[in-house]
N, C-alpha and C positions, 0 to 999 in steps of 0.2 A: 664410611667404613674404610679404614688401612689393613694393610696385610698384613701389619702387628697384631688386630684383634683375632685375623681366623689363619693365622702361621702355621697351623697343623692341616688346613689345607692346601696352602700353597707349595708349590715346589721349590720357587723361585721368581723375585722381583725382575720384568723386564726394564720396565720402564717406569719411574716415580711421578706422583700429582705433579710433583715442583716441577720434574721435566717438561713433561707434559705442558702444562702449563707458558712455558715458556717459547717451547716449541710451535705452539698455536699465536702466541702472540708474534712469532716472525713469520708465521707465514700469513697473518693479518696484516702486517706491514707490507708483505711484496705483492698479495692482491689489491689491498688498497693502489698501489702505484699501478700495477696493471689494470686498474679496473675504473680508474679517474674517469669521472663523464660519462661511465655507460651506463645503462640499464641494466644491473646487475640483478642475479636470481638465485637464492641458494637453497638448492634442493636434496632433501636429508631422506633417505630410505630405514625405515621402520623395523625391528626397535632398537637396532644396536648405534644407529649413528647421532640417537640424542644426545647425549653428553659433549662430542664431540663438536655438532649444532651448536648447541647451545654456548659454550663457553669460547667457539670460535667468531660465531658471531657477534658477542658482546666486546670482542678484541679487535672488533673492524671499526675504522673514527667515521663511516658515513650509514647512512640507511640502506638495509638491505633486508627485504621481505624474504619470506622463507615458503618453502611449499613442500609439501612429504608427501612418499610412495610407499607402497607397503607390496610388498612384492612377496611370492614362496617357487623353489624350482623343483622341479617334477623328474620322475626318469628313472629307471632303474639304476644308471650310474651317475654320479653327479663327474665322473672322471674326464668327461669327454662332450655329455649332451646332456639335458635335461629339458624339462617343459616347464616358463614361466607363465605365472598364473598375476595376474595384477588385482590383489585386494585391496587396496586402495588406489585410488587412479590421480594424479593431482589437479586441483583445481585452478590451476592457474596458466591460459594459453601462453606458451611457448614462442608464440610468432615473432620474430626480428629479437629475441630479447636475448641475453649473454648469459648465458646456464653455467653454474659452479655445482657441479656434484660434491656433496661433502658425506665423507664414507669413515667410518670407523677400521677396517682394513681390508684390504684385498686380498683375497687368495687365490683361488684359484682362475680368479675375472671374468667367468661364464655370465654371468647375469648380469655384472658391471657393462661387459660389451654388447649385450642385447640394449641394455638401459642406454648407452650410448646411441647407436642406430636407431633405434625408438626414439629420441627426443629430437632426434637430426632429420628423422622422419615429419615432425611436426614445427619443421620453420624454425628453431629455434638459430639466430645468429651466429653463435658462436657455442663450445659445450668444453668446458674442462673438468677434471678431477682434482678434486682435493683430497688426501687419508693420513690419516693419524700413523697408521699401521701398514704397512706391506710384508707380504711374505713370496720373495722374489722365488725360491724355491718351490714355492708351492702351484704358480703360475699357470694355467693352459692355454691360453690366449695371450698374448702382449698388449700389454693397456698404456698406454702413452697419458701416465699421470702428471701434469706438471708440478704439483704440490703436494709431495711428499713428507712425513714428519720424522716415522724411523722405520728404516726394512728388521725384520726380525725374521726369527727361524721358522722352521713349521709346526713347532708344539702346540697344541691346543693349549691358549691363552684365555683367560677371563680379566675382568675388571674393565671401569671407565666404558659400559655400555655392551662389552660384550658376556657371554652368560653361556649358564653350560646350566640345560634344565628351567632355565628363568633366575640361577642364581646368581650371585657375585657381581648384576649390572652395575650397582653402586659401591663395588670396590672403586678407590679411590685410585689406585696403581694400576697398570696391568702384569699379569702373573703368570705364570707359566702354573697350571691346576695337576696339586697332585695326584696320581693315580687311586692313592686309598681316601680321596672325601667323595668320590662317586659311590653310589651304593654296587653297582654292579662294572667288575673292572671291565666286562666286555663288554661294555657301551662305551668306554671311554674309544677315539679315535685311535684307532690301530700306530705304531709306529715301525717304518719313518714314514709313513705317508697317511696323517691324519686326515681325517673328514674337512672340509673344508668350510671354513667359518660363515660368520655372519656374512659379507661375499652380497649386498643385497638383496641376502635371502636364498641363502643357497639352503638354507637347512628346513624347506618345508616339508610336511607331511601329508596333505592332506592333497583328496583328487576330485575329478568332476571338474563338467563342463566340456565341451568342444575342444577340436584342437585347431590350429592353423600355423602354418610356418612362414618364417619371415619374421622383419621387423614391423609391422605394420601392425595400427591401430584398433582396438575393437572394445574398447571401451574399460569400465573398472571391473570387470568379470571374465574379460578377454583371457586365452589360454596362447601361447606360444611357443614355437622349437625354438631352444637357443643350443646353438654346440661353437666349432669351432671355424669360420667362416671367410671363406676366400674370394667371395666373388667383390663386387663391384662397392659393396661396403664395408670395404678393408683394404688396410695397405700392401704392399708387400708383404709375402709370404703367412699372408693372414691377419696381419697386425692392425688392429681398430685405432686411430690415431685421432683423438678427442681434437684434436685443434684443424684436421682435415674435413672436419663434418661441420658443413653448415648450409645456410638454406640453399645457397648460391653451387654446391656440391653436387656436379654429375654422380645420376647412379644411384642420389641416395633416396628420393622422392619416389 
């Protein structure tokens, strides 16, 4: 589906398939070159970062196995703290191996940053970020992404995986979603400070289960605080730095 066929939804085209496209094809070139000889891991968070998965990885020239999480955040605000809940857990131990997070876009990075310290939690070598999308404005934590594709504004965006209701995943573009294809306009994310997107799963609903704080492991049913975090697992002034977490990392075990 193009944003020719449903134009009376859309507001406006961010970014095009062809771009897209292209843009994931160079950043399969410079992991290819960073990633020569390791044991590389690309790990995709459920459901928005398929597309992105998928057609990134078929742009990388070596084998690289994939493993997905399925995550939702909890909280009364998602502004500042929420509670991750891990519905799917992955199956694939982390120990010594070189982690590529591949995200559909970041927003507000609450849950990206817990997922961060959680996999630096379990041995993992090395742990970077890959996203299609960032929304630098929208930010609450600092995410030291090395592989960027495009920063865009804080509109609630659809297409290429992300979804508003379960719809528009298989738009082909992404969009800026107009106001009136919502059935009710006050569910649309307020502006200028919309709800915060796909994010790993920032947009769950649902509760239960235990709670515990920290980054630490408790299985695929496990419940966790994640907010905005200054101690011993983060850099200066808060900031969670993907390329400073590895197994070898005072502080972070």
């Amino acid at each position: 589906m193009r944003a020719a066929d449903i134009q009376d939804d859309i507001e406006k085209i961010l970014v095009t398939e062809e771009e897209i496209r292209a843009k994931l094809d160079e950043l399969a070139q410079r992991v290819a070159e960073d990633y020569a000889g390791k044991d590389l891991l690309l790990v995709g968070v459920l459901k928005g970062a398929v597309m992105v998965m998928a057609d990134f990885a078929r742009a990388l020239p070596f084998h690289a196995p994939m493993d997905w999480m399925a995550v939702s955040s909890y909280g009364a605000s998602t502004k500042s703290s929420g509670v991750v809940q891990i519905r799917k857990d992955l199956d694939t131990a982390l120990e010594g191996k070189h982690v590529l997070i591949v995200e559909d876009v970041i927003d507000s990075g609450l849950t990206l940053s817990w997922l961060l310290e959680n996999f630096a939690s379990r041995g993992a070598e090395s742990i970077e970020v890959l996203a299609l999308l960032r929304k630098p404005e929208a930010a609450k934590v600092e995410i030291d992404c090395k592989y960027v594709g495009f920063d865009i504004p804080t509109d609630f965006v659809v297409g290429y995986g992300l979804d508003y209701a379960e719809r528009y995943r298989n738009l082909r573009d992404v969009a800026v979603l107009a106001p009136t294809s919502t059935p009710d306009a006050s569910a649309r994310p307020p502006a200028p400070a919309p709800a915060p997107q796909t994010d790993a799963g920032d947009r769950g609903t649902e509760s239960g289960g235990g709670r515990r704080s920290g980054g630490g492991r408790s299985g695929r049913e496990g419940r966790y605080a994640v907010g905005e975090r200054t101690g011993d697992a983060s850099g200066p002034g808060g900031t969670l730095n993907a390329s400073w977490m590895s197994r070898r990392s005072p502080g972070i075990r």
